[in-house]
Residue, then its C-alpha position, 0 to 999 in steps of 0.5 A: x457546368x456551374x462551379x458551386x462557390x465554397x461557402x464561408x463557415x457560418x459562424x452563428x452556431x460557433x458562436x452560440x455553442x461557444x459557452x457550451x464548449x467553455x462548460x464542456x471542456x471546464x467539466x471534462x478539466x474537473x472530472x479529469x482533476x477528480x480521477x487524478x485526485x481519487x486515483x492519488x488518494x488510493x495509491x497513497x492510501x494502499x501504500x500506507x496500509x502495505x507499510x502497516x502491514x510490513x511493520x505488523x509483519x515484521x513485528x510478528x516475526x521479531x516476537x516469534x524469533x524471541x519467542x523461539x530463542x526464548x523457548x530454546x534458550x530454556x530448553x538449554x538451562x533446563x537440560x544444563x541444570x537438569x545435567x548439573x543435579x545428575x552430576x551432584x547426585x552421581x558425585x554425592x552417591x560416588 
């Protein structure tokens, strides 16, 4: 039987695609830097337009809140000046 003896690596075909790995792996670094960058840009972005939309939320509620308390507060002098002129009436007739 004859031993087949282990072969050194060929190292020419290392050598010729080595500025193709550098080239590869500077690529996939960039797209990777890209995709962080886009991913941080939409978080930031989505997360601002949510404060907007928490404020204009708020906002809403608070002129709704003074509106009602308004509308109620009215309905209240009404019925109280309403109460006083029948009163009057009622005591100017007595």
């Amino acid at each position: 039987m004859r031993r087949h003896l282990a072969q050194p690596p060929d190292l020419t075909l290392l050598r010729e695609n080595s500025g193709n790995d550098v080239i590869t792996v500077v690529v996939v670094i960039v797209v990777l830097v890209v995709v962080v960058v886009v991913v941080v840009v939409v978080v930031v972005v989505v997360v601002a337009v949510e404060e907007v939309v928490v404020v204009v939320v708020e906002i809403v509620v608070v002129v709704v809140v003074v509106v009602v308390v308004v509308v109620v507060v009215e309905v209240e002098v009404v019925a109280v000046v309403v109460k006083l002129a029948v009163v009057a009436v009622i005591g100017g007739v007595v």
